[in-house]
C-alpha positions as CSV (number, residue, x, y, z in Angstrom):
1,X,82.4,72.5,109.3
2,X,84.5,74.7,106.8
3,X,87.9,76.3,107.7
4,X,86.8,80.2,108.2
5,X,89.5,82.1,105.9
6,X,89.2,86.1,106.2
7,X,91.6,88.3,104.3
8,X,93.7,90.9,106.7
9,X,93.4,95.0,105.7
10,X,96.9,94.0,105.2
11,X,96.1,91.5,102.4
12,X,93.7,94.1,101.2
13,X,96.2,96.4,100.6
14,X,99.1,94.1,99.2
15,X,96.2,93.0,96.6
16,X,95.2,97.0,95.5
17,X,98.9,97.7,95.5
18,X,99.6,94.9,92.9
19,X,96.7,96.0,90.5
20,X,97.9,100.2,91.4
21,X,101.5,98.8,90.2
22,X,101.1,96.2,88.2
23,X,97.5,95.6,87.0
24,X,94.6,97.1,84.7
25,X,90.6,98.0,85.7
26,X,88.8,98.2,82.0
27,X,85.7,97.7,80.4
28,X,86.7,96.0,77.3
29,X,84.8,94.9,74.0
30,X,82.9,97.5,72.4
31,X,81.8,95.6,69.7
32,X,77.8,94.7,69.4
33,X,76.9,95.8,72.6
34,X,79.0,93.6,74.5
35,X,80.9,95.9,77.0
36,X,82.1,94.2,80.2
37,X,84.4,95.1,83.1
38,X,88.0,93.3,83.5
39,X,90.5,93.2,85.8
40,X,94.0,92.0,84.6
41,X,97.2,91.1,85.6
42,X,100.3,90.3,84.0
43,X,103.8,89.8,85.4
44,X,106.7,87.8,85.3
45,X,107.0,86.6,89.2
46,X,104.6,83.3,89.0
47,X,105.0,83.2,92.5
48,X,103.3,87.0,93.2
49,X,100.6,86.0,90.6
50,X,99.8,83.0,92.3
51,X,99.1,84.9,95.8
52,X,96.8,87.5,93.8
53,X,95.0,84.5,92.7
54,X,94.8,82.6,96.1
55,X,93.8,85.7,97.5
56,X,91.5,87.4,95.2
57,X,89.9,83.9,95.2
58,X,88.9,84.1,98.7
59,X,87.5,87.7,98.4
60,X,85.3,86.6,95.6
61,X,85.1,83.1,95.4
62,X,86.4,80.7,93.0
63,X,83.4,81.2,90.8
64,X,85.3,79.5,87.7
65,X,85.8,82.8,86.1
66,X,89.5,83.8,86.7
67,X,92.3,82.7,84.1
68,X,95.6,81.8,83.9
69,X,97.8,81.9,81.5
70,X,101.4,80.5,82.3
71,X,104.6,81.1,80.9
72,X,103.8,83.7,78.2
73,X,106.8,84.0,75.9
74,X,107.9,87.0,74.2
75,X,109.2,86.4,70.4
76,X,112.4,88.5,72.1
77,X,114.8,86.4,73.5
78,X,115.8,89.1,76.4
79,X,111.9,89.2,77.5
80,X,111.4,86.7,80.7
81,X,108.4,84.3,80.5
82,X,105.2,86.1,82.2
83,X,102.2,84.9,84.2
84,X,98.7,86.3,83.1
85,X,95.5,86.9,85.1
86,X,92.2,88.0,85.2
87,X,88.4,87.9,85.2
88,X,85.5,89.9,84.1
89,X,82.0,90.5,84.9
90,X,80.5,90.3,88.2
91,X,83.2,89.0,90.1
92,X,85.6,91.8,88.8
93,X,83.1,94.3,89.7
94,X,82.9,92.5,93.2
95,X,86.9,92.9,93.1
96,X,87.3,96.8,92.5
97,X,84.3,97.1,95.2
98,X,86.3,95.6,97.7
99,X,89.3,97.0,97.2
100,X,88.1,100.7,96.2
101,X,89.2,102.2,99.6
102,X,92.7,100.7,99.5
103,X,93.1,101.8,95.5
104,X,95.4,104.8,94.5
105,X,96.1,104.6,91.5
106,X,93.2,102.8,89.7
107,X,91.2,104.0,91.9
108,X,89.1,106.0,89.0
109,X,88.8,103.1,87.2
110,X,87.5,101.1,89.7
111,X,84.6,103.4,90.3
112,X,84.0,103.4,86.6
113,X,83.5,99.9,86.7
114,X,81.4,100.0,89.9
115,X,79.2,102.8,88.2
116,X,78.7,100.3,84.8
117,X,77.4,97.6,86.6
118,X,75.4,99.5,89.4
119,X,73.7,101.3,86.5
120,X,72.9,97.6,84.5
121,X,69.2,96.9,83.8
122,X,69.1,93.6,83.9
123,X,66.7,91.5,81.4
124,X,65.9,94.7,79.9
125,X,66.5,95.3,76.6
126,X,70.0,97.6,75.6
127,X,68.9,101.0,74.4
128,X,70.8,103.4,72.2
129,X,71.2,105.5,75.3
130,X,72.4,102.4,77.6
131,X,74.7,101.4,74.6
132,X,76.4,104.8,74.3
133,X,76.6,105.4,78.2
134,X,78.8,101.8,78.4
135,X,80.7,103.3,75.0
136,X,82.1,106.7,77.1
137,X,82.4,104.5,80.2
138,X,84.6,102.6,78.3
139,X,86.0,105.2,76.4
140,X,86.8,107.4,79.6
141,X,88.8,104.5,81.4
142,X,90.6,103.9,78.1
143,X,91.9,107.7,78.7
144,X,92.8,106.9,82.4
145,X,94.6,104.1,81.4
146,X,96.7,105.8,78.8
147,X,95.7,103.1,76.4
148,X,96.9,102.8,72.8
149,X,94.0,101.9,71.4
150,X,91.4,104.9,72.3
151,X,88.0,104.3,71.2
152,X,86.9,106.9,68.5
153,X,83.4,108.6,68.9
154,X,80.3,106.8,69.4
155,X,78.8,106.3,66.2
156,X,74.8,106.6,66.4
157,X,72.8,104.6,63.0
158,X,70.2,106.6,63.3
């Protein structure tokens, strides 16, 4: 018999406070018709990435799609080494759904990403309607997130 693990409301809130602070809810790509949600992570305590990991990974399973990368290095000598996380898809949906009531800040953005994948027609095929609602989903958390790379408009070849 397995070991029954539950994460506390404490834990939940440690884990929404560290993507509030320190993370980013998307939905990257944008290119031919491949929009998916993400949820990243990047910082340069190895040990605080780890618990996210361990932690997330017991909300949503170890389901293979998480990644790691370790000890980033910056080209500037002053810049520390940094961990990197994240996953996509399903299990980062299942991530912002979970955490959605302890979310501040992202909090937006994680119902953005719920809406995408609660409005998904599975096996059907992507109109030019779907495609352009996933373009100003995309393009609308791009503007929460103050990003740097804004989408432009969506572009209809009609």
């Amino acid at each position: 018999m397995g070991i029954d693990i539950r994460v506390t409301q404490a834990q939940l809130g440690w884990l929404a406070g560290i993507i509030d602070g320190e993370g980013t809810i998307t939905i990257a790509g944008g290119g031919a018709k491949r929009f998916y949600p993400c949820v990243l992570l990047k910082n340069t305590s190895f040990k605080m990435i780890e618990e996210f990991e361990r932690l997330s990974g017991i909300l949503i399973g170890n389901e293979g799609c998480s990644f790691i990368r370790n000890g980033y290095t910056s080209v500037n000598p002053k810049h520390r080494s940094q961990k990197q996380w994240g996953i996509s898809n399903f299990p980062a949906v299942k991530l912002c759904m979970t955490l959605l009531p302890f979310l501040v800040t992202k909090q937006e953005q994680a119902k953005l990403v719920c809406q995408f994948f609660l409005e998904l027609a599975p096996g059907k095929k992507i109109t030019r309607e779907e495609l352009r609602r996933r373009f100003y989903l995309s393009k609308r958390i791009r503007e929460l997130n103050h990003s740097r790379f804004p989408l432009g408009e969506f572009e209809d070849a009609s």
